[in-house]
N, C-alpha and C positions, 0 to 999 in steps of 0.2 A: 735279768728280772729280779732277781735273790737280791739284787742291793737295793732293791725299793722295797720299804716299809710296807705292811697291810695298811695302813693310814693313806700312805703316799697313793699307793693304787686307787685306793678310794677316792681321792680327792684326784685325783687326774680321770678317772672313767667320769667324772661329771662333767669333763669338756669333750668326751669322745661323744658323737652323733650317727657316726657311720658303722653298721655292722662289719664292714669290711676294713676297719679300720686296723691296720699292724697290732696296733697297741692288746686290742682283743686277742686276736691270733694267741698273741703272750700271754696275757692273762690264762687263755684256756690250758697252756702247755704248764700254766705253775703248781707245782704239788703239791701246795698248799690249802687248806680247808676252807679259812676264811680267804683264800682269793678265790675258788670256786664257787664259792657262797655270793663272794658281791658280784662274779661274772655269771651267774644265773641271775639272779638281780638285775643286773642292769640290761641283759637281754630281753626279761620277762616287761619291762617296763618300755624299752625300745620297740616289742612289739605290738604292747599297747600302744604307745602314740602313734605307731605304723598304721594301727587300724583308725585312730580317731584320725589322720590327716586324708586316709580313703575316705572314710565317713563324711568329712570336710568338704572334700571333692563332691561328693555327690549334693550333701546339702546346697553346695553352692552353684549347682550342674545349669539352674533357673538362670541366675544371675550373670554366667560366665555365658550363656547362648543370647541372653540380652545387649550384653556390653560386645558381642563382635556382629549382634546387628545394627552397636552404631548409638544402642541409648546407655548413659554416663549415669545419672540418678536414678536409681532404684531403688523405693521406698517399701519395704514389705513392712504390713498394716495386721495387725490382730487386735482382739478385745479379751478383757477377761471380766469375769461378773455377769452374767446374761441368768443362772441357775438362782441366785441365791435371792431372798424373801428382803432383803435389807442393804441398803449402802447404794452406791451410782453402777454404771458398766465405764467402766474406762479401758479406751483406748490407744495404741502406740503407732505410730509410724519409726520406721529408721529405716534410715540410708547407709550402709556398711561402706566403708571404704575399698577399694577393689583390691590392695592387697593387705587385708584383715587378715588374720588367722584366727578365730575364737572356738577352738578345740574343744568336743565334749555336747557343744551347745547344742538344742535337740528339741522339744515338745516340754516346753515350761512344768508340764505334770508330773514327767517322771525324771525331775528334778528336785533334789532336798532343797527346803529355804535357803540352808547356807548358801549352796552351788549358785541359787537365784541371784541372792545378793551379790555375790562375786561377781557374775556376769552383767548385771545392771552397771554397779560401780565401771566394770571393764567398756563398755556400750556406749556407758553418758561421755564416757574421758574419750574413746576412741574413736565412735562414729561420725561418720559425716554430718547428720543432721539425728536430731530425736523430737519430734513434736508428739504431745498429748493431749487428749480429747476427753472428756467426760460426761456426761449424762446422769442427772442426779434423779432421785427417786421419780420428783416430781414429774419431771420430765418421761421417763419409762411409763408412767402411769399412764400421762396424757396422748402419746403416741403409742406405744406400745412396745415392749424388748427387742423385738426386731428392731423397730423403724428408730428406736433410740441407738442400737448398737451401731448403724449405721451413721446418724448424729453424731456419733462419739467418735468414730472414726474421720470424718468428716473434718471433725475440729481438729486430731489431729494432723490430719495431712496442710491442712489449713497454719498449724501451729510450726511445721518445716522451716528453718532457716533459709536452705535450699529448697527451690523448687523441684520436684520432681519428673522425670519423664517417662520414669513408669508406675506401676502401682503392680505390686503382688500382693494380694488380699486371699485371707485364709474364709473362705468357704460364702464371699459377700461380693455384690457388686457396688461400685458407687457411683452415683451422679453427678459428672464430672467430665469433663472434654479429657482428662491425662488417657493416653491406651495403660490398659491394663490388663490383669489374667486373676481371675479367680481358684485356686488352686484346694480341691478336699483336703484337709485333713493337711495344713500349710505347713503348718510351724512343727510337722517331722520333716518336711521335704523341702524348705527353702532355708536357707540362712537367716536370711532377713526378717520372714515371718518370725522366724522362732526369737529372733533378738526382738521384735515388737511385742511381740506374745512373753516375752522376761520382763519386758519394762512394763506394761499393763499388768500385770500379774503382780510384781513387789510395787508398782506405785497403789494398787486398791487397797491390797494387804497392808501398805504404811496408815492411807485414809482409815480402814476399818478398824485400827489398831487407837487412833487419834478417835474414831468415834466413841470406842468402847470404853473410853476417859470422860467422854460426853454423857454416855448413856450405856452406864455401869451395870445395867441389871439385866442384859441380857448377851452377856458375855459374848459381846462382838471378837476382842481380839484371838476367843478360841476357832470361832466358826467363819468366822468373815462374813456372817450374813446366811451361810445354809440354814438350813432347814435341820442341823440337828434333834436330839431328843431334847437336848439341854435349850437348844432354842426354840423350838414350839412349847415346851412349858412354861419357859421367862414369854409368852406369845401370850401363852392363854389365861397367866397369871396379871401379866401387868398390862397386855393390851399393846397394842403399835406403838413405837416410836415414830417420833420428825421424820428416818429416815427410812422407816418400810415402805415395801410398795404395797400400797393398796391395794391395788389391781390384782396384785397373785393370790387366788384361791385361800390359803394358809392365813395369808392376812385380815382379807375380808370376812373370814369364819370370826377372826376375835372382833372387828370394829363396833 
């Protein structure tokens, strides 16, 4: 082991995968500082992904008991925008590929922007199908947030490359001959939700970023549309834009 560099070690533990791999073994026996520094290292980090491909496992526990009864497309469906006073509700469908790995991925929430856009970019390039759906202001107004969330949804399963032949829908049902499961609180517990629940999530956040170029005064690209301080004041100062909803409470105090 003494005739391999601290460099060399380093750059070879980034092809070792296995705990139990020889190579380790060695590295643990070197009396060396910095080889015991990068064999804690790369332990600490083999553990981590140890736990996010458990994590995997169970995210995907839905989809893996669907596909050995036999159904192949499986579209988990979420919305994001249903809270906020401004902007559409948009929705995602995706069909994950059945041997995807997308490590980490989880409840779009407790998710930093970056990680979001990672896993979008990862989604749109990887997934079997991705259609998207949306529901603009007017529309929420006229139906209502529910029956629009549902709308939005709709268009996307509608917007699938691939047909689907199931649907996992986080917390919604749809009117629709495909079988389906309604599942609380989806997109901690399915794969696929949580990957529809990423792509609705950064595609509203691009829209509300694109509106806040439109309609500068009431600092969409900070809020996306909540109910901030900063946004009930630009509310109460300048009155609705094109893209509020009317209908919400907050709104109709300024019209």
């Amino acid at each position: 082991m003494k005739t391999l560099t601290v460099k060399e070690i380093k750059e070879h533990l980034q092809s070792v995968s296995d705990e139990k791999d020889p190579f380790i073994e060695q590295c643990k026996n070197d009396e060396r500082k910095s080889v015991q520094a990068l064999v804690d290292a790369w332990l600490k980090k083999n553990e981590r992904l140890s736990a996010m491909r458990e994590e995997w496992q169970v995210m995907t526990s839905f989809e893996r008991s669907l596909r050995a009864r036999g159904y192949q497309y499986i579209a988990g469906i979420d919305e994001a925008g249903r809270g906020p006073l401004a902007g559409p509700v948009v929705a995602a469908a995706v069909i994950l590929k059945e041997d995807c790995e997308i490590l980490g991925l989880t409840d779009s929430k407790k998710l930093s922007k970056q990680k979001r856009e990672d896993y979008y970019s990862y989604i749109m390039e990887e997934a079997a199908a991705v259609g998207v759906g949306i529901a603009d202001a007017h529309e929420i107004d006229e139906l209502n947030i529910y029956e629009a969330s549902k709308a939005a949804m709709l268009k996307a399963v509608q917007a699938l490359d691939v047909a689907p032949d199931y649907l996992l829908i986080d917390a919604m049902s749809l009117a629709v001959d495909t079988e389906q499961s309604s599942i609380i609180k989806g997109d901690a517990k399915s794969a696929s939700i949580a990957a529809g629940a990423c792509i609705a999530k950064v595609t509203r956040d691009r829209l509300m970023d694109e509106y806040a170029e439109k309609y500068p005064l009431y600092g969409f690209e900070k809020h996306k549309g909540y109910g901030t301080k900063e946004h009930l004041n630009a509310l109460a100062k300048y009155g609705p834009s094109p893209i509020h909803r009317r209908s919400f409470a907050p709104v109709k105090a300024h019209e």
